[in-house]
N, C-alpha and C positions, 0 to 999 in steps of 0.2 A: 494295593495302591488304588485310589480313588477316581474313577471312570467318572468327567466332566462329558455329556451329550454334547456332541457335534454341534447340534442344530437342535436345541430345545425347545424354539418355537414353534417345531413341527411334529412334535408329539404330545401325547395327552400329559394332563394332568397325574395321571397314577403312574405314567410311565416313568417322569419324573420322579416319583416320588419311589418307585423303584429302583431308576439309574441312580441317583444319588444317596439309598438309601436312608432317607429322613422318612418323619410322620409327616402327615399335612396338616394334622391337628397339634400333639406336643413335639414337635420339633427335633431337632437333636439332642443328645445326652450332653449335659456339660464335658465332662471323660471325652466322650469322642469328636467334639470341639476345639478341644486340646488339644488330640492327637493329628485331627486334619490339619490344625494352624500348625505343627512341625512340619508336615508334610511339603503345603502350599506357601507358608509363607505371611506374611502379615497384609492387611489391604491397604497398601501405600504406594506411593511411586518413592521408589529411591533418590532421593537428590541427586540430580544430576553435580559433577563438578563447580562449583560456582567458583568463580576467583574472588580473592579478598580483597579490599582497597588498596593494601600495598601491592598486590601481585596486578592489579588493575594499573596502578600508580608508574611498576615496573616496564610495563609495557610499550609505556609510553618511550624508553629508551632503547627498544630493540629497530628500531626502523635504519636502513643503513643512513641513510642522510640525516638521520641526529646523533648517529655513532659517531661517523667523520667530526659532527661538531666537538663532540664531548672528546673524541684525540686530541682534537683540537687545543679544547680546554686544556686538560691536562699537560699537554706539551711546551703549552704557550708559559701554562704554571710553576713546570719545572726550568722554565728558562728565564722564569720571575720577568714574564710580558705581562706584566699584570693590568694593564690595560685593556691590553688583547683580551684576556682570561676574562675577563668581568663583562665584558659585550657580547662574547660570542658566550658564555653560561647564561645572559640573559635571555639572549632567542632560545636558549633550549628548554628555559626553564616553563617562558611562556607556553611555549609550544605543548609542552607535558601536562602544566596545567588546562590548557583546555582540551583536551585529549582524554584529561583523567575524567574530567566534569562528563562529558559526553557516553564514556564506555561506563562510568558507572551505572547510568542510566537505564545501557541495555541490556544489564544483570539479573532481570526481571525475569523471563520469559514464561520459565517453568513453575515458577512459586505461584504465579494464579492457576494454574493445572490443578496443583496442589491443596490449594484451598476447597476446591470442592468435593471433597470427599473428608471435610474434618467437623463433620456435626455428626450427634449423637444418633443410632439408631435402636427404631424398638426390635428386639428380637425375644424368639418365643423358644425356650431350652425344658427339656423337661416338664413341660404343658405349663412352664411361668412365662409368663412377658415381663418384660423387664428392659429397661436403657444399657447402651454400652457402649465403648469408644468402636466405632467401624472397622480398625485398625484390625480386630479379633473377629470378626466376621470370615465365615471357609463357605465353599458351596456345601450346598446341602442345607445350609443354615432357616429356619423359616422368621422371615420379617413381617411387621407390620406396617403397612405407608397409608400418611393421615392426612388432609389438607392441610398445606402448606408446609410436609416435610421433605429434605431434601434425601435424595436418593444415593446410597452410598456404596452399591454394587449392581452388579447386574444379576437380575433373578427374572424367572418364569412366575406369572401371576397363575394362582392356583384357586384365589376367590375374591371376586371386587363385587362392591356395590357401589355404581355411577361414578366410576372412579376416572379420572382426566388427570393427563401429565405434560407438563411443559417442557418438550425435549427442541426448544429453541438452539440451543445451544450444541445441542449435537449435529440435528438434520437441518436446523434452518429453518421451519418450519412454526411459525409466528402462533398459531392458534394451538390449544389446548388438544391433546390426542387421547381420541378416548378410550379405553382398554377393554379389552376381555379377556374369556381364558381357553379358547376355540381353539384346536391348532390350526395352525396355515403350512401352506406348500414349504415346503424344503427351499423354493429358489425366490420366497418372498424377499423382497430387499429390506436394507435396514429400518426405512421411513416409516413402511407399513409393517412390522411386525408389533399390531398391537397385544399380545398375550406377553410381550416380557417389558421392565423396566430399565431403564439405563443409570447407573453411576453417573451422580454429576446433574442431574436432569429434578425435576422439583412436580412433587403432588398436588393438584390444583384442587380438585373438589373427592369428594367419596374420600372411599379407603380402599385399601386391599392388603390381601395376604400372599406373599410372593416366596419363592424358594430359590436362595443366590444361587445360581452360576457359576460366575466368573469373578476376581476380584485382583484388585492392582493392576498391575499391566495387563492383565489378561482382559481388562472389560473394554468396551468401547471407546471411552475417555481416556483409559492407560493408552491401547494403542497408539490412539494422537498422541499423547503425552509423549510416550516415545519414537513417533515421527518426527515430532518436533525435536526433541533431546537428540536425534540422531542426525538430523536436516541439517548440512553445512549451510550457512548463510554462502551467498558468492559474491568474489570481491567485488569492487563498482571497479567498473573503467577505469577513472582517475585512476584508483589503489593500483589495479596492475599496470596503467601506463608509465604512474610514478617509481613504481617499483621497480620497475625495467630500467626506467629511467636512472635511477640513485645506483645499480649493477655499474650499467654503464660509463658515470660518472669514477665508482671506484673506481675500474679496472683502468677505463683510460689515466685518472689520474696517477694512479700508481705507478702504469709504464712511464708515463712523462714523468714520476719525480726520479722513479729509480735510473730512466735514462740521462735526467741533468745529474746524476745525483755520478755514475758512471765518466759522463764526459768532466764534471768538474774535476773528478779524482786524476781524469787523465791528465790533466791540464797543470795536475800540479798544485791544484786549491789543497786549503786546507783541511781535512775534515770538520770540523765544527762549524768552519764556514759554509761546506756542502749543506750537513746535515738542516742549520738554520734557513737556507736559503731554498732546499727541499719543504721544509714546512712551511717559509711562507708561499709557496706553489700550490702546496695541499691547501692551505686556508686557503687562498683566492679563488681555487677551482670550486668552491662548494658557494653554493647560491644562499648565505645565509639566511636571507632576506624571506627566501621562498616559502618554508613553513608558516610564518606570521602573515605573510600576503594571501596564502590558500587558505588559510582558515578565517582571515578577514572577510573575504570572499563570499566563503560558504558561509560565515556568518548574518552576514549581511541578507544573501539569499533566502535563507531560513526565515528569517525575519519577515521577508517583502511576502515567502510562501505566505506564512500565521497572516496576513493582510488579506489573504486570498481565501479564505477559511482552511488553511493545510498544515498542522503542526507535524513538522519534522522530528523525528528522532534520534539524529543520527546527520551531522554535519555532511560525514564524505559522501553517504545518500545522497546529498539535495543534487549532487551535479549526475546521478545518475539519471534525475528524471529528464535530463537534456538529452541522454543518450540512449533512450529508451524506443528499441525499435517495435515492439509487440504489448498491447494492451487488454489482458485475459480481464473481461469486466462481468461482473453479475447482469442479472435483467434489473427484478423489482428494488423500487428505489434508488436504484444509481440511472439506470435507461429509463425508468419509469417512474410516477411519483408514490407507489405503495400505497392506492387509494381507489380501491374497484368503486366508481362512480356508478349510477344507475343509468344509462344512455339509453335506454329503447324497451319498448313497453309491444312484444306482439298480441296479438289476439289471435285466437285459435283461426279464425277466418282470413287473417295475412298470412299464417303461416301454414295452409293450406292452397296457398294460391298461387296458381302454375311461376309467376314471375318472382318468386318471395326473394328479396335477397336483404341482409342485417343492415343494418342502417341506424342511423343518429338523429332521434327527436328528442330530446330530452329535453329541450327549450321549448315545445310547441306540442305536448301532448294535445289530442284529443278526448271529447267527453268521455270516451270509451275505454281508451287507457287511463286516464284518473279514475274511472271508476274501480279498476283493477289496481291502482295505486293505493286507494283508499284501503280495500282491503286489505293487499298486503302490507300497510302499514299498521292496520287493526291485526294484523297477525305477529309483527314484528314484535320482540321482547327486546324493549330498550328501556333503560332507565334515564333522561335528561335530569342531569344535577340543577340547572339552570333556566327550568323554561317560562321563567317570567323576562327573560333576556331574548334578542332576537336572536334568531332562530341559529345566525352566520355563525354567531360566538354559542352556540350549545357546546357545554360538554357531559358526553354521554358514554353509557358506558352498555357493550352489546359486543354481537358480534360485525364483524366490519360491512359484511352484505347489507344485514339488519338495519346498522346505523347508517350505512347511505341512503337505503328505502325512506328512513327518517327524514334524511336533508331532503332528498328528491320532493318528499311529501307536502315539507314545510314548504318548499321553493314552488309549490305551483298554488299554494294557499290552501292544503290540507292538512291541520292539526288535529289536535283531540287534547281535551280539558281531564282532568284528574276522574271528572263524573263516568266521561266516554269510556276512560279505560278500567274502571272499575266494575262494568260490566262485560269483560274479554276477559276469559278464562281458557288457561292455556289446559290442555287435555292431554295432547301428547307432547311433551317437550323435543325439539329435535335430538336427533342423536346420529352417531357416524353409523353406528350396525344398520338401521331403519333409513337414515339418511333423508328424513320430510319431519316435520312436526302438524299437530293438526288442533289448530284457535276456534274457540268457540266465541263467534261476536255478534253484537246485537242485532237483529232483524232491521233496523235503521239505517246500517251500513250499507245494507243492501242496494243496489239499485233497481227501479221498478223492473226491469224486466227480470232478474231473479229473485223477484220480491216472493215466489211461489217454493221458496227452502223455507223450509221448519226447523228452529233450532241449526242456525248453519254452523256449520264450521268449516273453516278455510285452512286446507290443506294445502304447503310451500315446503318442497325442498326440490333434491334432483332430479332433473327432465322425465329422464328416463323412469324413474320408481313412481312418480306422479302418471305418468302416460301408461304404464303397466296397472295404475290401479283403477284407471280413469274406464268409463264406458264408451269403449267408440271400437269403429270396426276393424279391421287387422287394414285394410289399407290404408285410412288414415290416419292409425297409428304408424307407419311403416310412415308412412309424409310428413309427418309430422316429425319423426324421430332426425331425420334426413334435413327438414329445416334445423335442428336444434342441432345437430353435427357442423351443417353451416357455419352456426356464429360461431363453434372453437375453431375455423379457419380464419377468423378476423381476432383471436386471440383477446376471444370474450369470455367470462362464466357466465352461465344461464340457471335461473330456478323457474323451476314449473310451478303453477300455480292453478287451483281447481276449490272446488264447493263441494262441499258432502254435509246430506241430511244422513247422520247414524241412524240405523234399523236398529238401535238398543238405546236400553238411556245414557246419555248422555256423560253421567259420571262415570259411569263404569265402562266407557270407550277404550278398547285397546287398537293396540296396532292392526288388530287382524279386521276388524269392525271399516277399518281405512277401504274401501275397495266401493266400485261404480262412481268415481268421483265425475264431477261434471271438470272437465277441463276448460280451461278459460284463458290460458296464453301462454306466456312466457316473461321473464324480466330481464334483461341484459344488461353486463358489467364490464366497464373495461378499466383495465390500469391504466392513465395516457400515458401515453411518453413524454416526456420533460420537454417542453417548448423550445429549449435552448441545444439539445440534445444535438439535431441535426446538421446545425452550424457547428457544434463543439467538434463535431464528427469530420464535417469537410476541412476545418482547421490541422486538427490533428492529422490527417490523412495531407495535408499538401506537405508536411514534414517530412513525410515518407514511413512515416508511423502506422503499424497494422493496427487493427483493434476486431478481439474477435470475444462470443458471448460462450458464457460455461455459465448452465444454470442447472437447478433440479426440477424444472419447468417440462411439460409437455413440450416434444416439436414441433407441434400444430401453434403452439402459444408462441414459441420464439420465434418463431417463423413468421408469424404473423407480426412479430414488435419489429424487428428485425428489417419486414419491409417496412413499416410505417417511420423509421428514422431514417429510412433511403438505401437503405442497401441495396444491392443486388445481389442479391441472393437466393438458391430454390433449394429444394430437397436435398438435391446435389451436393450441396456444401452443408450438410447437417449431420452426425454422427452422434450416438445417441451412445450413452455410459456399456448398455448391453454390449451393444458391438464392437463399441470400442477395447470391453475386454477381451474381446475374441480374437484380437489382433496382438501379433506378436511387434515389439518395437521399432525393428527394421520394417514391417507392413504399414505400421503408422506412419511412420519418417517420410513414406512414400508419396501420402494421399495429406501429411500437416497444409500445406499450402494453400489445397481447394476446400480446406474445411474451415467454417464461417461461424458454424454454432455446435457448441455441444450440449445436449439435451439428458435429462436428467441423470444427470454425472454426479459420483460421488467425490468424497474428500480425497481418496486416493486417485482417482482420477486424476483430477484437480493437479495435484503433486505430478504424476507422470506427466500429464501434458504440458505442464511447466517445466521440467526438465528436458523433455524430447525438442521441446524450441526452442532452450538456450544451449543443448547440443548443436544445433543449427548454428548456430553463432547469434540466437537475436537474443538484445536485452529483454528481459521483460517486464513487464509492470501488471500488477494482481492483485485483484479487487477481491474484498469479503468481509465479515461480521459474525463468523460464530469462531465457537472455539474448532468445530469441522475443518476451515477453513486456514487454522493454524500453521499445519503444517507448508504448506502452496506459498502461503502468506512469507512465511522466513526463504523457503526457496529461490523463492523470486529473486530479483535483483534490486525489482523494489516493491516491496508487498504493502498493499493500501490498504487501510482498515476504514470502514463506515463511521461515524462518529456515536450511532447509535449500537452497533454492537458491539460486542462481549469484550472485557476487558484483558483476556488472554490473544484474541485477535488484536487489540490494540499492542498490548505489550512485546509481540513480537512481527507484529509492521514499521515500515518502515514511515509511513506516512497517515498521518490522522485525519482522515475529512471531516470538517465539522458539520457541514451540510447536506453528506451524502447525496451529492451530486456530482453527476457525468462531466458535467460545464466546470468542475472545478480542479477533476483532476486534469483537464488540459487546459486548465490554468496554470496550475502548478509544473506541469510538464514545459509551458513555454518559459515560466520561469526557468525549471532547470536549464533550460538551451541558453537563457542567460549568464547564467550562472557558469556555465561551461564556455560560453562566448569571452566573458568575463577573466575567466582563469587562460586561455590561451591566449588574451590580449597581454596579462600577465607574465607567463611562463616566457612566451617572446621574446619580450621585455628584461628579464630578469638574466635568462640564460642566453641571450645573446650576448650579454655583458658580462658574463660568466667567462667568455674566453679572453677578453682583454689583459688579466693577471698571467693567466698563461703565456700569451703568447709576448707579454712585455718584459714578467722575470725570467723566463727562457729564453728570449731572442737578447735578453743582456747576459746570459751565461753566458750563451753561445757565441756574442759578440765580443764578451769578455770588458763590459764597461761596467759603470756602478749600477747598483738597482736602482728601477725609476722611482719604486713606490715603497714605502714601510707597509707592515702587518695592520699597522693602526690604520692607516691610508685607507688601506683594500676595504677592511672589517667597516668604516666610518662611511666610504661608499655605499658599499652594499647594503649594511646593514638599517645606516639612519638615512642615507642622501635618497638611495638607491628604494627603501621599502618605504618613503612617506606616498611616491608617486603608484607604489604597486598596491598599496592599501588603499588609495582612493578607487583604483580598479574594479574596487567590488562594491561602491557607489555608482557605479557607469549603467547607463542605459541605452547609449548605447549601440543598438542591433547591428549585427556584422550583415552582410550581402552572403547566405548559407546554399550550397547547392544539400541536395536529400544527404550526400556520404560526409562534407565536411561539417554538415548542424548536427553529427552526433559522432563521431570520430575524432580524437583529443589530439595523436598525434597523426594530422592528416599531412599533406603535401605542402600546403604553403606555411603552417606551421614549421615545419622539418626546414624547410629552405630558407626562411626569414629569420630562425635562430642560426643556422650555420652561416647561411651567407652574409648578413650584419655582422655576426661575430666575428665572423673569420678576416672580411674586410675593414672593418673598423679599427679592428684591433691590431692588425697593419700597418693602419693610415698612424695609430696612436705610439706604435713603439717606431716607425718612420721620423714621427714628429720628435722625439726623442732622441733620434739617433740626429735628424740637422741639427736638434739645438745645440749636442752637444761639437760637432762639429763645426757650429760655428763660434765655437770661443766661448760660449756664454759658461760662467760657472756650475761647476754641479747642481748645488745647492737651487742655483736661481733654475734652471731647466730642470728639476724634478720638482719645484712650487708651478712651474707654470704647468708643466703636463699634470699634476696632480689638480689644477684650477681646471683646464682642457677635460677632463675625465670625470671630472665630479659633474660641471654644468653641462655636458651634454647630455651624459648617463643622465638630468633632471628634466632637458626641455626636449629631450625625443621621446620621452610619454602619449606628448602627444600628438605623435605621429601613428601611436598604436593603440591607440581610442577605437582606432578600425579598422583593422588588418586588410576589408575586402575594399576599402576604396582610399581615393587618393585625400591628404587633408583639407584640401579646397572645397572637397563637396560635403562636409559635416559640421555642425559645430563646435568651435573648440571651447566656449562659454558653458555649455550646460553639465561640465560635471564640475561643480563648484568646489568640490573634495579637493580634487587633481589640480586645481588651482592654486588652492591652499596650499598645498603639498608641494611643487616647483615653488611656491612662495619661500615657505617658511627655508625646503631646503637649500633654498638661493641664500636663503638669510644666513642657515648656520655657516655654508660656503664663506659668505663672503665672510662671517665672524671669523672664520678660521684662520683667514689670511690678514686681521688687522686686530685681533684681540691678545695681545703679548701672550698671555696662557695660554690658550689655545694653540699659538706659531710655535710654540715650545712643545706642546704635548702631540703637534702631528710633524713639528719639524720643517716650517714652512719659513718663507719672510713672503713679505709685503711686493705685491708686482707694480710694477710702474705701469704709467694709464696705456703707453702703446701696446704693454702685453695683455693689457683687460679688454681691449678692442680687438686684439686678434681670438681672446675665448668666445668674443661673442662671434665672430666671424669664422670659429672653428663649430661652433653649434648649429650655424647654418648649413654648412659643406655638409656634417654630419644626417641634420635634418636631408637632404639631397639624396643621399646615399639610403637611405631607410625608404623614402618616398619611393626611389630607384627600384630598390628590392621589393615593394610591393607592388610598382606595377609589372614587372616582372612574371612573380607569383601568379598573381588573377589573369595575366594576359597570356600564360604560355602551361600555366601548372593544373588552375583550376577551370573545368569545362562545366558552363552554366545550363 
């Protein structure tokens, strides 16, 4: 059986090629290519289960509150209520349909995994090279990787020349990685292990000859792949408070039908009459209305999000972002603007000087820093596409230090003409192993006082390898080194910068020839923090909302952003990926609270610490852009994807930023808190009126008079009277009066109280109303049109009294949601049609009231309106503490 090394990036080359048994020159044998693909397996992720549009379609009808509907259906059908049947199949059918449209959507997740591992590679069998599908790829195998090929396993590089790889995608890490074939320590992390390649990851420049590893789930991108394929998404709020909720509604209903269902029998009814009189119980208890109103809602919301640059994926998401009590957010580009500017310019003589401390001139350089600008701009290898355009609009193409030297240069009025740069000849190009490059620029550049270098060349790259090769004595190097430690506490990058005349000629300069440089300063860089950031932050935070940072950033760097957006924060609250694996779950659980940043964390990190704080009970919300990032991202409750990365991060977030900005996911967050403000003004609403049927056909069983209301009645309430006013709900703006527990809690306390207690009272006062009419003489007929008049028009104009559950209706406007206006309108209209349009009086069983009875509905929607008023200040004055 075939021994894969542990840790192949920490042995040599021959070791390799021993453990795995291959040549490093011809390769594997075709024969035993074969024989290891039995072995291991083909290089693929298995598809994970996907459902079909019908099984997607299906789903749509397992929820318990569209089962009840669809008994409904069927029952109503078999009793040829074919009225009934056809209104209450229409809510379910809408409902499915947009249900289907949405979950089809998030069927995606795994198939972009997938995609990157299905291009062609070169491998080398039998000393041929030769293309092949990836799929036939085993360890041991030796590849060829070329500029611009994609990488389709993980292998140990065994020979490159100036070979760079873009493993964005895995580590996050923006710039090209340059490779060798050295071994490193056994406990190198994944970011730095340059001698091997990754599946999934893309060849930038050179080539190299590499020996697979590992393949399919075995590589680096398999593993995510199968985080993700294994990561249960978690329901949102809504899901599980609804869900509790539709439990409950069954189980009550079922004892109340099977107890009127018991007492009628006692009494002597007839069967058939029970049975019918049991189902219209069942129908009236179910809130027809409700599925169409919450997805209006969230529809809506959705909507207002994509305004805010936030594309949603997923409706019942949007009202988690209201309920979101934990914010795991990146640094660069969401806290920062991903744009290391050039802010400070030292010279060897500040930063020698007992008081030094980092600082911001980059608007006010002096002669002496421009002259050290100049050259490092004659050092910089940029190409401007555009530089007959000013300078704002260049596009350029380098590396990103490089190209801010460039703006910095241009912005204090130092360019260079195509002539300038034709005599700058790069010598040593930089590289990560040497880590400086060394420019040769014309004597011109110079400024007079080191007009005495022959043939100079300007040596830039890292502090420390510039001050090691530079001439100066061990304790100003030791002060100097200590200034340059400095600016990574203001969570700066620094490049050294120095003059060297080579003691050889000039063409044939190597690296070693680099040494006795004259030092001449430093350059400083910093990310800023997004101007908007800090506000976005104390906003967020008065919700009651945490917000904490997971980066692969130095602690010196976060620590430094960290305070510059206001935190308070020290050492104390920073836990770094090291340590934090050194902690067992229960240890972590202990110290999650005081910890603030986590500092270079990997992708499993990421995942654990997202699970360990919605253990806690907190929502979370999860910022990120690689495919690294994937798994955390589905974890989440609601996982945020950057607009600029990876499209496997996008596919399974919940939430798309178009602008990759901090300010916009608490935008979208306040929206969610509307959005959820919005559905409990709703829910309220809906199922407070939910008890009226109950307690009107049960309180006539048990009174033993005629029922007040038909099937059609209830369904024509609820469904059309009842949801025009709840669909305008998700047009409402709105803002309820929130303390930190009710602006993200769905069923909080004055919720729970103002559904029971309106229902329960209302629905009272309504089979009350019912029982004097009939006691005083009035016909059947005419006392179950006026209570059916009394129940439609109140159920329309107490909406809006629940525009705003936290305050009384005197102190809001009842003009600005113009929907809800509509909506009491029209359902006024169809009301009133129903009581004077012959078809209609026939099809719900009505007549015509006379004008005294139309003045007491309006005067029953007053009382009504009293009694809701009632129970809110109630609520806020005894229930909710501000």
């Amino acid at each position: 059986m075939l021994k894969v090394p542990h840790s192949p990036w920490s042995i040599t080359i021959d070791d390799i090629e021993t453990s795995l048994k291959t040549d490093l020159v011809n390769g594997l044998s075709e024969n035993e290519a074969r024989q290891r693909l039995k072995q291991v397996g083909e290089n693929i992720f298995e598809a994970s289960k996907t459902k079909s549009s019908l099984s997607i379609l299906g789903s749509q009808f397992t929820s318990p509150l569209i089962i009840i509907l669809c008994v409904a259906v069927v029952i109503t059908g078999l009793l040829a209520e074919w009225i009934d049947m056809l209104i209450i199949a229409f809510a379910v059918l809408v409902n499915a349909i947009l249900g289907f449209i949405q979950e089809y959507k998030a069927e995606k997740a795994i198939n972009s995994l997938h995609s990157y591992i299905t291009h062609r590679t070169r491998v080398i069998r039998d000393g041929h090279e030769f293309e092949i599908d990836p799929r036939f790829l085993v360890p041991g195998d030796l590849i060829h990787i070329t500029h611009g090929a994609r990488i389709t396993a993980d292998a140990r590089i065994v020979k490159e020349i100036n070979f760079t790889a873009d493993e964005a995608i895995l580590t996050g890490e923006s710039l090209p990685v340059e490779k060798s074939i050295d071994p490193l320590s056994e406990t190198t992390p994944l970011p730095d292990r340059e001698n091997l390649v990754f599946a999934g990851t893309l060849g930038i420049d050179g080539s190299a000859y590499a020996v697979v590893t590992k393949t399919g789930y075995e590589t680096e991108i398999g593993l995510l792949a199968k985080l993700v394929d294994e990561t249960t998404a978690e329901k949102t709020p809504l899901q599980s408070a609804l869900g509790k909720l539709t439990w409950v509604i069954i189980i009550f209903t079922l004892i109340a039908v099977i107890l009127l269902f018991i007492i009628g029998i006692t009494q002597d009814r007839a069967f058939t009459e029970m049975l019918i009189i049991s189902i219209a119980v069942f129908v009236g208890s179910v809130p027809e209305a409700l599925p169409i109103g919450l997805t209006s809602i969230l529809a809506i919301g959705v909507e207002r999000i994509a305004k805010k640059k936030g594309i949603m994926r997923s409706l019942t998401a949007a009202e988690t972002l209201g309920s979101t009590t934990l914010i795991i957010t990146d640094k660069t580009g969401t806290l920062t603007e991903a744009n290391m500017e050039l802010v400070d310019i030292d010279t060897i003589e500040q930063l020698l000087a007992e008081d030094f401390t980092p600082s911001n001139h980059q608007d006010d350089f002096d002669q002496t820093q421009k002259e050290i600008l100049l050259l490092a701009r004659s050092a910089s290898d940029v190409v401007i596409e555009n530089p007959e355009e000013d300078y704002q609009t260049w596009v350029m193409d380098g590396s990103d230090l490089e190209v801010n030297i460039v703006k910095a240069a241009a912005h204090h009025g130092i360019t260079q003409n195509q002539a300038d740069r034709s005599e700058i000849q790069i010598r040593i190009p930089f590289s990560s192993k040497y880590k400086f490059s060394a420019v040769r620029v014309p004597s011109s550049h110079l400024p007079k006082h080191l007009s005495q270098f022959e043939d100079p060349h300007v040596v830039m790259g890292a502090p420390d390898i510039i001050l090691n090769r530079s001439y100066l004595s061990h304790e100003d190097r030791e002060r100097l080194q200590a200034a340059v430690t400095e600016h990574s506490h203001y969570g700066r990058r620094v490049l050294g910068i120095g003059l060297l005349t080579p003691h050889t000629d000039p063409s044939s300069i190597t690296i070693d020839h680099v040494k006795d440089v004259t030092f001449l300063g430093v350059l400083s860089f910093h990310d800023p923090v997004r101007q908007e950031v800090p506000d976005a932050l104390r906003r967020i935070n008065s919700y009651g909302t945490k917000v904490i940072m997971a980066t692969g950033d130095l602690p010196g760097t976060a620590l430094a952003v960290a305070k510059e957006i206001g935190w308070d924060v020290n050492v104390a609250n920073i836990l770094t990926g090291q340590q934090l694996q050194q902690l067992s779950d229960d240890d972590l659980i202990q110290i999650l609270d005081r910890i603030s940043i986590y500092a270079r964390v990997t992708p499993k990190d990421k995942l654990r610490i997202t699970k360990l704080h919605q253990s806690q009970g907190e929502i979370v919300a999860m910022t990120g852009d690689g495919v690294n990032d994937s798994p955390s991202l589905k974890a989440a409750n609601i996982g945020i994807a950057v607009g600029s990365g990876s499209d496997v991060a996008k596919s399974v977030a919940d939430l798309i930023l178009l602008d990759d900005n901090f300010k916009t996911i608490v935008a979208t967050i306040e929206e969610g808190k509307q959005i959820l403000a919005n559905i409990k003004k709703m829910f309220v609403y809906l199922m407070s009126n939910a008890l009226d049927e109950l307690i009107l056909i049960g309180g006539a069983i048990l009174a033993g008079v005629a029922l007040p209301l038909s099937a059609v009645q209830i369904i024509w309430v609820n469904l059309f009277t009842g949801s025009l006013p709840a669909i305008a709900f998700a047009f409402d703006r709105q803002s309820m009066i929130e303390t930190e527990k009710t602006s993200r809690q769905f069923f909080d306390k004055r919720v729970v109280f103002l559904t029971v207690f309106i229902g329960i009272v209302i629905s009272l006062m309504l089979f009350g109303l019912y029982l004097t009419l009939l006691k005083s003489g009035l016909a059947v007929d005419l006392a179950r049109s006026i209570l059916f008049a009394s129940f439609g028009s109140y159920t329309l104009f107490i909406a809006f009294s629940f525009l705003d559950l936290s305050r009384p209706i005197y102190k809001y406007s009842l003009l600005e949601n113009k929907l809800l206006l509509a909506g009491v309108g029209i359902g006024t209209i169809l009301l009133f049609a129903t009581f004077t349009v012959p078809f209609f009086q026939r099809i719900f069983d009505v007549q015509s009231l006379p004008f005294i009875w139309i003045i007491f509905v309006v005067f029953w929607i007053i009382i009504n309106l009293v009694v809701v008023e009632g129970a809110k200040w109630i609520a806020n004055t005894f229930l909710i503490k501000r």
